[in-house]
C-alpha positions in Angstrom: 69.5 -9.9 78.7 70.3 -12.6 76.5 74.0 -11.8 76.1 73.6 -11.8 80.2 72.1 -15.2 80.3 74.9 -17.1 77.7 78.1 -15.3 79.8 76.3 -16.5 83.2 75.4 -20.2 81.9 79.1 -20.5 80.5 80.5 -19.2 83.6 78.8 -21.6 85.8 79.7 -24.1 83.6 83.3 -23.0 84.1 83.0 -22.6 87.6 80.9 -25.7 88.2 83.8 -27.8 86.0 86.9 -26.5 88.8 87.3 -30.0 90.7 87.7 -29.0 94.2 88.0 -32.0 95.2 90.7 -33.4 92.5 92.8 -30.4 93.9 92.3 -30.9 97.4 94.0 -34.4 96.7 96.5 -33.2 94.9 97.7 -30.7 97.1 97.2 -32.7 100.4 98.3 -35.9 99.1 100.1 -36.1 95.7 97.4 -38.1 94.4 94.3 -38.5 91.8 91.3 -39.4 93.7 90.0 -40.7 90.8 92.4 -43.8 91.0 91.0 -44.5 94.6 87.7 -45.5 96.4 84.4 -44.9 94.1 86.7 -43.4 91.4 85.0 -40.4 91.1 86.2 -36.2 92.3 83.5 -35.8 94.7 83.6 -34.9 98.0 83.0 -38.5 99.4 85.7 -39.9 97.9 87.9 -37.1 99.6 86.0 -38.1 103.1 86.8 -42.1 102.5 90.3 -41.9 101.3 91.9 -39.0 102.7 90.3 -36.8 105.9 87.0 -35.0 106.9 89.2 -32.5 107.7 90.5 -32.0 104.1 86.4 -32.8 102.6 85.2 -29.8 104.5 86.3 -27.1 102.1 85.9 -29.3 99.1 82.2 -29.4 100.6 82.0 -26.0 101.1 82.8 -24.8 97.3 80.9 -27.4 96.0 77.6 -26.2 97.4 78.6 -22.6 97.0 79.5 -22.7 93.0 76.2 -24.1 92.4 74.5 -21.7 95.2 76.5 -18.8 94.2 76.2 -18.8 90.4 72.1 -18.6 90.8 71.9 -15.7 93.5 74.5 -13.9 90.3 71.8 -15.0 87.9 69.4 -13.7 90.2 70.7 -10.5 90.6 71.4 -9.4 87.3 67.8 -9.6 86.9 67.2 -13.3 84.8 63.9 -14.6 84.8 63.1 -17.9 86.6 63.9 -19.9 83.6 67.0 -18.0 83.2 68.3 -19.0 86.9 66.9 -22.5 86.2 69.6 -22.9 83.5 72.2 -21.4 85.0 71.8 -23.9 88.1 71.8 -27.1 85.5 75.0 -25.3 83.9 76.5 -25.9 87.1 75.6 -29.3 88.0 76.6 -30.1 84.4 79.8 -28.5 84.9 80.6 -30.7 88.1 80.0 -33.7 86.3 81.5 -33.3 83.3 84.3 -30.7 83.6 86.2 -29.7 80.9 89.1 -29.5 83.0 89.4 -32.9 83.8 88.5 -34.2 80.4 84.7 -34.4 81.2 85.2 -37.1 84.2 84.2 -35.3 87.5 82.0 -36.0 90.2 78.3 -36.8 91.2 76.9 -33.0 91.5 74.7 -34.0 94.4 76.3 -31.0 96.7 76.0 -28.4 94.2 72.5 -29.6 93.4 71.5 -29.2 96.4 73.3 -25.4 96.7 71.7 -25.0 93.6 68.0 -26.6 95.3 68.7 -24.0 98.1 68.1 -21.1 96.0 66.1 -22.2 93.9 63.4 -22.7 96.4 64.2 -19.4 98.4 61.3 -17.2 97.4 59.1 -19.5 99.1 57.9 -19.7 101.8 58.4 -23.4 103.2 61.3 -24.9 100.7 59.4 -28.5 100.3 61.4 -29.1 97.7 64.6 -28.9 99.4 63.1 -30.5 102.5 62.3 -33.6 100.2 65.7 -33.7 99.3 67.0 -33.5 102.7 64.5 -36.3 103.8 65.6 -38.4 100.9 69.6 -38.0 101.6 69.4 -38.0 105.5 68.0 -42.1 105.4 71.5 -42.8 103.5 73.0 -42.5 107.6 70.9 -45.3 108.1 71.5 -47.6 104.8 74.9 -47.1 105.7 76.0 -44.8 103.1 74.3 -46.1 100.4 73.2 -43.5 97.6 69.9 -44.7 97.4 68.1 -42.4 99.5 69.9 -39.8 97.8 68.1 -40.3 94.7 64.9 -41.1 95.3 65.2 -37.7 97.5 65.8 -36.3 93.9 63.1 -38.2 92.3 60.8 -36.9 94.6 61.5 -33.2 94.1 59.8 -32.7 91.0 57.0 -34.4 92.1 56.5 -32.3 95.1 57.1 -29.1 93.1 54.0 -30.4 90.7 51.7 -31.2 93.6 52.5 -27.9 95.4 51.8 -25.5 91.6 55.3 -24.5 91.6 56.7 -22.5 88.2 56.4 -24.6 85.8 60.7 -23.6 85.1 61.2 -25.1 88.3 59.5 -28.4 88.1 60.9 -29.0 84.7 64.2 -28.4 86.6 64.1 -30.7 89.1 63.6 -33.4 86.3 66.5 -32.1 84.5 68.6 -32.6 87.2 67.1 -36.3 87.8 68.0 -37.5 84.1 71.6 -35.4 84.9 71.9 -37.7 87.9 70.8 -41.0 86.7 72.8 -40.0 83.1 76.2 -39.4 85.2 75.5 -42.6 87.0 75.4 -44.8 84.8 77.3 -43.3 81.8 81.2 -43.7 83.8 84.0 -46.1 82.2 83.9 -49.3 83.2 86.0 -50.5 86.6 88.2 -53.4 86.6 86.0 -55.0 89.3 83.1 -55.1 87.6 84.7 -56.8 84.3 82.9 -60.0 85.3 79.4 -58.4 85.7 77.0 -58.6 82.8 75.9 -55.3 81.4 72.1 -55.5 83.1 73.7 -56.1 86.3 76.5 -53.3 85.7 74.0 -51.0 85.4 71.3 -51.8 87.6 74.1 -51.2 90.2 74.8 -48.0 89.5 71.6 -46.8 89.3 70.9 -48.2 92.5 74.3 -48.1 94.6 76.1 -45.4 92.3 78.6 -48.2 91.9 79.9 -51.3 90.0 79.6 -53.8 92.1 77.5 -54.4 94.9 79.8 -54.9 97.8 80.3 -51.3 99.0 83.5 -52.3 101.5 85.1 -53.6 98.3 84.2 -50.7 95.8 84.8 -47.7 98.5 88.4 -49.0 99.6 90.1 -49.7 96.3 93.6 -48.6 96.0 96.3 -48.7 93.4 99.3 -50.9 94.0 101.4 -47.9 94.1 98.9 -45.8 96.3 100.6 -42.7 97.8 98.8 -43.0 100.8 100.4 -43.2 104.1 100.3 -45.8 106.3 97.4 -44.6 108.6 95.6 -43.9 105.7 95.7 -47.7 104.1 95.5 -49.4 107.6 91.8 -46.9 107.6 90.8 -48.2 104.6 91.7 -52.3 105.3 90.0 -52.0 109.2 86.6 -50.6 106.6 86.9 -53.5 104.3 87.5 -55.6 107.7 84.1 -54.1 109.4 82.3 -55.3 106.8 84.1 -58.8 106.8 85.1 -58.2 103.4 88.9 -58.3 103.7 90.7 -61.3 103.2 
């Protein structure tokens, strides 16, 4: 079983690393997502910069690597802590894939595929409820990322009160310090070169960004975009909502 468990934790590691959303760029646009918006491969940046139409597969994957690779580890018989590390593999995967020199995405979709199964033995998923709670108020803070982690904050704290497995508790506060390690652990923007260090990352623990003006940080563009013409008039009429473009 232990050979079982490795092969499974470097697969979803593998399969957690493939950056669906990178590729979904690439191939629809010509273009690095990382270059644009909040400079990360997730699926919101594909959702700001490009289409919903094009995020909805990227959305798709992302929650089923993570879903997908602890139903395997489920089904070839590992133990609780077994599927446990298998879902962390693939967070950690999203985050920081090899394929992309260890700069991906958030993880917060296949978190919460991972969340999903995770909590299906039971009978009333609290945990993932939590969650959902948490990352639902983010419609009404207007897309800030907030709500999204103290939604992940909360988990573990729910899964104590409620006498959970012990596996899974200590899970949900892996993936916390995952979280709050990929937030505030990315390379430095160019906008934020005139923030001090406390401020830098107080703002990315908070707002998942450098700087604090979220019209600014979502529509960022290269000089050389290769965006069409619809696509950077979207962006400007953003900034311009939120009376930040000049």
């Amino acid at each position: 079983m232990a050979i079982e468990s490795a092969l499974l934790i470097v697969g979803a590691y593998l399969l957690g690393s493939v950056p669906a959303a990178y590729l979904a760029a690439k191939y629809s646009r010509g273009i690095d997502i990382r270059q644009y918006g909040p400079g990360h491969v997730g699926v919101g940046s594909i959702w700001t910069i490009i289409s919903k139409k094009v995020a909805l597969p990227v959305i798709i994957f992302d929650l089923g690597k993570g879903a997908g690779m602890v139903v395997a580890a489920r089904l070839v018989g590992l133990d609780i802590t077994g599927q446990v590390a298998v879902g962390l593999a693939a967070i950690v995967g999203h985050n920081w894939p090899v394929f992309l020199r260890f700069n991906g995405g958030r993880g917060i979709l296949t978190a919460l595929g991972v969340i999903c199964i995770w909590w299906i033995p039971w009978w009333i998923p609290w945990g993932l409820v939590t969650f959902l709670a948490g990352a639902s108020l983010t419609l009404l803070g207007r897309g800030s990322p907030l709500p999204v982690l103290i939604g992940i904050a909360a988990i573990p704290v729910v899964s104590w009160v409620l006498g959970q497995p012990l596996a899974i508790t200590l899970g949900f506060l892996a993936l916390l310090l995952i979280v709050v390690i990929r937030r505030l652990t990315v390379p430095r923007s160019d906008s934020a070169l005139s923030i001090s260090k406390r401020q830098l990352l107080l703002n990315r623990l908070l707002f998942d960004r450098d700087i604090r003006e979220r019209g600014d940080w979502m529509s960022r563009i290269p000089k050389d975009a290769n965006l069409t013409e619809a696509e950077k008039a979207r962006l400007q009429k953003e900034r311009q909502k939120k009376g930040l473009f000049k």
